[in-house]
MDTraj code that builds the backbone (N, CA, C; nanometers):
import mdtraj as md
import numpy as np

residues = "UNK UNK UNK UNK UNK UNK UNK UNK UNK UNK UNK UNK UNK UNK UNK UNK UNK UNK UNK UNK UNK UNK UNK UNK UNK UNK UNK UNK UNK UNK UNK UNK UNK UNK UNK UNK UNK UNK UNK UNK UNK UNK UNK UNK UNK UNK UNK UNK UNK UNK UNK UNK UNK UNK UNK UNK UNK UNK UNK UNK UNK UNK UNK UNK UNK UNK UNK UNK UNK UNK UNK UNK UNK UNK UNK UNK UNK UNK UNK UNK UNK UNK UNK UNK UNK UNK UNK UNK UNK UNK UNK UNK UNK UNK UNK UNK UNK UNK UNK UNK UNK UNK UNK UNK UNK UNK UNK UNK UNK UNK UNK UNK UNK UNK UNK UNK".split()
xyz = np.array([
    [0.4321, -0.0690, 3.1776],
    [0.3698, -0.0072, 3.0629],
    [0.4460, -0.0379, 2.9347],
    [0.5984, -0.0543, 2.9419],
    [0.6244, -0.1037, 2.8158],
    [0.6245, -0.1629, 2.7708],
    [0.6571, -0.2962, 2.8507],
    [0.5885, -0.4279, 2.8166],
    [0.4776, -0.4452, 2.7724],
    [0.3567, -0.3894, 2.7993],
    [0.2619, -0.4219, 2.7257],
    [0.2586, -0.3461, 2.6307],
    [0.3160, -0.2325, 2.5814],
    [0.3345, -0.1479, 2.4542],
    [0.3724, -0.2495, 2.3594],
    [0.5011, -0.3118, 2.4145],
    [0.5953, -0.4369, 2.2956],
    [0.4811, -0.5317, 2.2434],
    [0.4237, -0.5832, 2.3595],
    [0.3384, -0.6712, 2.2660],
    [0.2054, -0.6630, 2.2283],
    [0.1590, -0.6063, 2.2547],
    [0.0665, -0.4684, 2.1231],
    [0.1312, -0.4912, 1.9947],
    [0.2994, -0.4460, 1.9998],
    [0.3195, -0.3975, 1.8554],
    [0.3162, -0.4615, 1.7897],
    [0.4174, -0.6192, 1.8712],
    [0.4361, -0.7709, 1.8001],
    [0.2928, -0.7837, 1.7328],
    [0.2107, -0.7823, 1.7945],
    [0.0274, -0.8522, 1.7233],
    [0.0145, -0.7895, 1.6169],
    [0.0476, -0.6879, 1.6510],
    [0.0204, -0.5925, 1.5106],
    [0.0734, -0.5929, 1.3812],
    [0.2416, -0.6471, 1.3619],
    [0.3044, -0.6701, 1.2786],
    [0.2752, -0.7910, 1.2656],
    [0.2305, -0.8885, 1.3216],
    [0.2048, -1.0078, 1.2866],
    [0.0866, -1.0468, 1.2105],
    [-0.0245, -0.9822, 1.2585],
    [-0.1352, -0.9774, 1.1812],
    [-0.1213, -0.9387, 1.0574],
    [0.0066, -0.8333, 0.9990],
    [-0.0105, -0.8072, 0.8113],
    [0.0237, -0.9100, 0.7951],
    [-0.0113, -0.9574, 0.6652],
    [0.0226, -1.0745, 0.5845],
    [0.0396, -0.9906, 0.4337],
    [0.1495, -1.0549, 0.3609],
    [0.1628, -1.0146, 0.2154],
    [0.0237, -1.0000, 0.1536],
    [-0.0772, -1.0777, 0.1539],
    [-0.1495, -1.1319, 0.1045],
    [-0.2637, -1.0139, 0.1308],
    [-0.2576, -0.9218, 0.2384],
    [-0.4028, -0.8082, 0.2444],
    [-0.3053, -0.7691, 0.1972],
    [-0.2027, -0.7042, 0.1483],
    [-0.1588, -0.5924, 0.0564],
    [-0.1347, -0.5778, -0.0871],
    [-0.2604, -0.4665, -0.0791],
    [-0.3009, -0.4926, -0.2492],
    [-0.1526, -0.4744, -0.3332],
    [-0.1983, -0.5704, -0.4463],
    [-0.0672, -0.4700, -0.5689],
    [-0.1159, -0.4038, -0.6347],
    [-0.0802, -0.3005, -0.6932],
    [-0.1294, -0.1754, -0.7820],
    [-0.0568, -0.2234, -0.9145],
    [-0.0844, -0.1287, -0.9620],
    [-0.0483, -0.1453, -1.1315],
    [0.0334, 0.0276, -1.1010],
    [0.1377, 0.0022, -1.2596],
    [0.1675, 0.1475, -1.2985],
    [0.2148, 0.1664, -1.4918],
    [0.1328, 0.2247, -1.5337],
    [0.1760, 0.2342, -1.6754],
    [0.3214, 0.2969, -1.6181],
    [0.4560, 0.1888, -1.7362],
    [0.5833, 0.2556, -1.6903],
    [0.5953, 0.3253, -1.8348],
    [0.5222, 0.3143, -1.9134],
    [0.5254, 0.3755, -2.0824],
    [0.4042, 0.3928, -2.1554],
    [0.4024, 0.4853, -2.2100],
    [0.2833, 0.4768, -2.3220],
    [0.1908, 0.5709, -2.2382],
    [0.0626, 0.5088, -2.3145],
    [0.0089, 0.4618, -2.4061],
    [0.0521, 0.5605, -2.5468],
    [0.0973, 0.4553, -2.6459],
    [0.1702, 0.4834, -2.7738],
    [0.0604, 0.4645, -2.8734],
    [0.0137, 0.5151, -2.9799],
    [-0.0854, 0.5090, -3.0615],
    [-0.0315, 0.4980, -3.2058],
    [-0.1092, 0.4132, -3.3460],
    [-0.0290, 0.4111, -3.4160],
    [-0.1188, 0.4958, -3.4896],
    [-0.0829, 0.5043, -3.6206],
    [-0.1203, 0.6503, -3.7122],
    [-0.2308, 0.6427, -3.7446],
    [-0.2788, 0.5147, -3.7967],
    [-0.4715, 0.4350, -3.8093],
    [-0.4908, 0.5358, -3.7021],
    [-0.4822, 0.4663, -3.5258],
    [-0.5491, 0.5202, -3.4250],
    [-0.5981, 0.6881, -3.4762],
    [-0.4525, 0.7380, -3.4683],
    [-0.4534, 0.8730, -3.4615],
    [-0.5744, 0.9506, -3.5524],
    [-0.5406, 0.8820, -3.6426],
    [-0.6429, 0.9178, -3.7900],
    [-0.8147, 0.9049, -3.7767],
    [-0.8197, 0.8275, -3.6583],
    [-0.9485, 0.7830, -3.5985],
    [-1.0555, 0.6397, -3.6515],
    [-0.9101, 0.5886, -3.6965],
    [-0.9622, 0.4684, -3.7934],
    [-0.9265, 0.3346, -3.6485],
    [-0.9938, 0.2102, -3.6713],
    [-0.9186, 0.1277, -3.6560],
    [-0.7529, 0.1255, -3.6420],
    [-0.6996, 0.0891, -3.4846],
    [-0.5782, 0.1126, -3.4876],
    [-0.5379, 0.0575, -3.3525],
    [-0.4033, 0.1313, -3.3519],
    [-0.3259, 0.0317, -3.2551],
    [-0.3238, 0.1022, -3.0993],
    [-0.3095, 0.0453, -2.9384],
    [-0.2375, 0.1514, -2.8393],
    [-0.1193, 0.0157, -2.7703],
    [-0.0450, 0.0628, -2.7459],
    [0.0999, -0.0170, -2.6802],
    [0.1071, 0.0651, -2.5599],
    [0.0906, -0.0152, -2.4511],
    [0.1644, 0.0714, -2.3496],
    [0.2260, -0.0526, -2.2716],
    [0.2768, -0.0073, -2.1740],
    [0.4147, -0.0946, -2.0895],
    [0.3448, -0.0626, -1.9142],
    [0.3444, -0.1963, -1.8770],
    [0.2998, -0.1933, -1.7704],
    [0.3315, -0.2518, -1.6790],
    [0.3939, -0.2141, -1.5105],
    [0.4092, -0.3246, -1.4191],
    [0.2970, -0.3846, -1.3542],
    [0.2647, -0.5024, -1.2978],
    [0.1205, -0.5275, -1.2579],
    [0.2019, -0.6712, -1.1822],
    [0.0811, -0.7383, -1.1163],
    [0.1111, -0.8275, -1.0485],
    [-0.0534, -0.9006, -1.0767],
    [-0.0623, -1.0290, -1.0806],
    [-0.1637, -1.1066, -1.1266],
    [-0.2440, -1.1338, -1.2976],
    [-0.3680, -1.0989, -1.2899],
    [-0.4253, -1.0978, -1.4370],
    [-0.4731, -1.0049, -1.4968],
    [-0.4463, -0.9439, -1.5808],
    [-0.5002, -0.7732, -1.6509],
    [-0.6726, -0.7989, -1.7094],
    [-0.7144, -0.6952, -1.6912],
    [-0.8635, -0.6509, -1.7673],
    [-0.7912, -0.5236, -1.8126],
    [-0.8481, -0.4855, -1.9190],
    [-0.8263, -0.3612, -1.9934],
    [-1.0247, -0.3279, -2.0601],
    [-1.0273, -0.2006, -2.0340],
    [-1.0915, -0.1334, -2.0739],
    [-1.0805, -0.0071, -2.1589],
    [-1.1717, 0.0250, -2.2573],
    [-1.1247, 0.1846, -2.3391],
    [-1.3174, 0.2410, -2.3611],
    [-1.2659, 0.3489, -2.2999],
    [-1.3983, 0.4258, -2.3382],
    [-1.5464, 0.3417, -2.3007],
    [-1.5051, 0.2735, -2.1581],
    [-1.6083, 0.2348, -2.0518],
    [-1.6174, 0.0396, -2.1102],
    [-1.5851, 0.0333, -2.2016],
    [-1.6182, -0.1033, -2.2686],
    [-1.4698, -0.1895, -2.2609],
    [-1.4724, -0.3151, -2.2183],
    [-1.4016, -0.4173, -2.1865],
    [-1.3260, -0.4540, -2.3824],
    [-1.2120, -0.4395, -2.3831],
    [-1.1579, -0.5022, -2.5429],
    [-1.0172, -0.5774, -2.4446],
    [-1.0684, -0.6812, -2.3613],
    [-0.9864, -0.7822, -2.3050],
    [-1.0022, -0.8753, -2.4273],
    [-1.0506, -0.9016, -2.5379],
    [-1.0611, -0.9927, -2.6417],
    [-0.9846, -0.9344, -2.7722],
    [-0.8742, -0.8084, -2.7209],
    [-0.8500, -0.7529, -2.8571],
    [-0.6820, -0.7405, -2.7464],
    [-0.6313, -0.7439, -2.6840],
    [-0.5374, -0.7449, -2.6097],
    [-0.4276, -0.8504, -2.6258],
    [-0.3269, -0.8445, -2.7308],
    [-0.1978, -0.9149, -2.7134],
    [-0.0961, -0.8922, -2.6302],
    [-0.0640, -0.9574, -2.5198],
    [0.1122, -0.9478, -2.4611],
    [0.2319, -0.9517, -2.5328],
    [0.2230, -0.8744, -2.5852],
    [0.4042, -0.8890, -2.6664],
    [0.5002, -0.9212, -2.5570],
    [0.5393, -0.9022, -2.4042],
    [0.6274, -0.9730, -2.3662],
    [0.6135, -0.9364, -2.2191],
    [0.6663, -0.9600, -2.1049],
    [0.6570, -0.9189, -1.9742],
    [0.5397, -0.8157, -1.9244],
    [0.5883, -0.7134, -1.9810],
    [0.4976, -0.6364, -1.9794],
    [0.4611, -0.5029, -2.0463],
    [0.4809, -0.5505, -2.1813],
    [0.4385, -0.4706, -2.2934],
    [0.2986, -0.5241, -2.3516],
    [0.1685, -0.4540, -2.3624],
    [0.0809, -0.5231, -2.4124],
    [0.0372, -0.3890, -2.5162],
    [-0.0476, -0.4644, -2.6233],
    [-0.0678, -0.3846, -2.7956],
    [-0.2267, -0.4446, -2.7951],
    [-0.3234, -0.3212, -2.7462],
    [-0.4350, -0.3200, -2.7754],
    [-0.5176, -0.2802, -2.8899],
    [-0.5917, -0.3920, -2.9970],
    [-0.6472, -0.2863, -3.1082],
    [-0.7953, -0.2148, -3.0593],
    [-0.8087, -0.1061, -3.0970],
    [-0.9360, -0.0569, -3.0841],
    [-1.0511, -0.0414, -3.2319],
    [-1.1114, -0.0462, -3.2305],
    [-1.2031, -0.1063, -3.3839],
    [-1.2732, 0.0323, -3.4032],
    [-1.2958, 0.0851, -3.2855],
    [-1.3504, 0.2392, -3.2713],
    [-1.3059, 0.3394, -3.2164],
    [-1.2002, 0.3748, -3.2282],
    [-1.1683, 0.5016, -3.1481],
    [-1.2409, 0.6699, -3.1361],
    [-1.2001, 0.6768, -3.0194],
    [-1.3028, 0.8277, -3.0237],
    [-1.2312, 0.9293, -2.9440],
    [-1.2170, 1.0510, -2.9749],
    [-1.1578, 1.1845, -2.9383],
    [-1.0734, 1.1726, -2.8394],
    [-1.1939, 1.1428, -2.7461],
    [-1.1440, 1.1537, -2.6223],
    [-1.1957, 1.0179, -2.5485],
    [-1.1381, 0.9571, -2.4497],
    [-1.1632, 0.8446, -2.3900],
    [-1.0626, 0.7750, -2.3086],
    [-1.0798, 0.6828, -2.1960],
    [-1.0108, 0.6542, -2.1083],
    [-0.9238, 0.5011, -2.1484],
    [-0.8111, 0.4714, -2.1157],
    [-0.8058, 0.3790, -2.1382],
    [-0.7847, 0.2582, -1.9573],
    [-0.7936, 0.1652, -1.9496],
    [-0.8589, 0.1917, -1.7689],
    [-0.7487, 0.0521, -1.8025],
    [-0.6936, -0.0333, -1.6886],
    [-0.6227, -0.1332, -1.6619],
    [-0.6782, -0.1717, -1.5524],
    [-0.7143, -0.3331, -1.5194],
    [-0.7680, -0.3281, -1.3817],
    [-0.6713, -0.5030, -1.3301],
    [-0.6247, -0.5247, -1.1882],
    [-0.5585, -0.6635, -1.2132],
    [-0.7150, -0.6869, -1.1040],
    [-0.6201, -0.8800, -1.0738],
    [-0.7183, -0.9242, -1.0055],
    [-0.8057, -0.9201, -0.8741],
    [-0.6693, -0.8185, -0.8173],
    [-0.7219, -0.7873, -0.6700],
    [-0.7419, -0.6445, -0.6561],
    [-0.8355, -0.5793, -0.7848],
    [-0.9425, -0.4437, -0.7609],
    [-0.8292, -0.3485, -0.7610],
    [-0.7128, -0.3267, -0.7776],
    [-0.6051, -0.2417, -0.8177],
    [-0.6500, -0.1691, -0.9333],
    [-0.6566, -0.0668, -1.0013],
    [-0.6587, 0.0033, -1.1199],
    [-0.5715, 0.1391, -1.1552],
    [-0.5671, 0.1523, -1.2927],
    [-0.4906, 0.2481, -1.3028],
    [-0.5854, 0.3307, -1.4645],
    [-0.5501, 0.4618, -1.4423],
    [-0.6373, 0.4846, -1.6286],
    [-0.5409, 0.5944, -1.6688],
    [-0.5230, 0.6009, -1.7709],
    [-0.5128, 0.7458, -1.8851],
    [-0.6141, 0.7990, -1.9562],
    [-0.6135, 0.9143, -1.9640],
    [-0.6849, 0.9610, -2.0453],
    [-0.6361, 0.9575, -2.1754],
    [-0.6817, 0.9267, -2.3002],
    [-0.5978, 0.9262, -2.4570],
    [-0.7171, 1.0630, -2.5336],
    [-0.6656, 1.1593, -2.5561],
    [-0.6842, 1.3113, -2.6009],
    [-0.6385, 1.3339, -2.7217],
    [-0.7568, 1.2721, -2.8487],
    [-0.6582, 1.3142, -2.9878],
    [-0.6485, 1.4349, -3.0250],
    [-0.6958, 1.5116, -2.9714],
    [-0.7196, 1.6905, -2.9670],
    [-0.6215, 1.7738, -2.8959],
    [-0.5185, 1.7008, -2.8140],
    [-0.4240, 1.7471, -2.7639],
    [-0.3271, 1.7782, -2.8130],
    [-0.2588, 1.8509, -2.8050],
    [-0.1085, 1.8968, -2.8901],
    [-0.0381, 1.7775, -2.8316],
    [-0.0634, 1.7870, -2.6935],
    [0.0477, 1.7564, -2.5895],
    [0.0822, 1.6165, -2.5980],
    [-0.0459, 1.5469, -2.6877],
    [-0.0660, 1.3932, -2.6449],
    [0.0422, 1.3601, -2.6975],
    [0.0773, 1.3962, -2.8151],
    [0.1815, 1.3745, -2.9473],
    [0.0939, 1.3068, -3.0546],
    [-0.0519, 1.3198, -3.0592],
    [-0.1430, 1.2883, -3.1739],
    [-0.2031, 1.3770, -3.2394],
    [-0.1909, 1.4367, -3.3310],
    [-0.3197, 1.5298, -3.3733],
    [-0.3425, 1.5176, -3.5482],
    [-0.4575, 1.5043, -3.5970],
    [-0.5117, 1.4622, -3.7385],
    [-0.4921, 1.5950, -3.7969],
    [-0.5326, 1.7278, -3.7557],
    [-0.5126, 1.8108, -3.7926],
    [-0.4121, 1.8571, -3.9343],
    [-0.5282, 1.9252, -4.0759],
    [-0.4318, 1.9427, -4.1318],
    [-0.4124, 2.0793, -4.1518],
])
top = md.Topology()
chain = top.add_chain()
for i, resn in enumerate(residues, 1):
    res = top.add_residue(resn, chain, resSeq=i)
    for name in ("N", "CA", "C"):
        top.add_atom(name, md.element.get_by_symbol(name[0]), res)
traj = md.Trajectory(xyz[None], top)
């Protein structure tokens, strides 16, 4: 019986390959907003991200992969042309991994508020 337990297990570890195991993403910073944003104008979000492959970025359901600079490894500075209250900002890589924030200009907590 143990013998055939052992090689059961062998097949089993042999069958993972790097390659079925997804990589995930993780915002390690941010999302940082600049004062435009905040103000609800045209503006900036920076956040810092680990990822593995090619990024899509989304905000508030709509793709602004055409407004997305890499400043370096993995700091990227998204402009948004429309910002709105409340809305998601979503990260997706190539192998269906995703990650989102919510960005809350109504929040105390966010560290944004227009409020005068």
């Amino acid at each position: 019986m143990k013998k055939v337990f052992a090689i059961v297990l062998s097949i089993i570890i042999l069958s993972c390959s790097k390659e079925s195991v997804k990589k995930c993403i993780e915002i390690l910073d941010g999302p940082f907003l600049d004062k435009d944003f905040c103000s609800g104008q045209s503006g900036l979000i920076l956040v810092e991200v680990s990822f593995d492959g090619e990024l899509s970025f989304n905000y508030n359901n709509f793709s602004v992969d055409n407004n997305v600079t890499k400043l370096d490894e993995s700091l990227f500075q998204i402009f948004i042309d429309n910002p709105v209250e409340i809305a998601f900002l979503e990260i997706y890589n190539s192998v269906d991994c995703n990650v989102s924030k919510k960005i809350d200009l109504t929040d105390e907590n966010f560290g944004c508020i227009t409020k005068t």
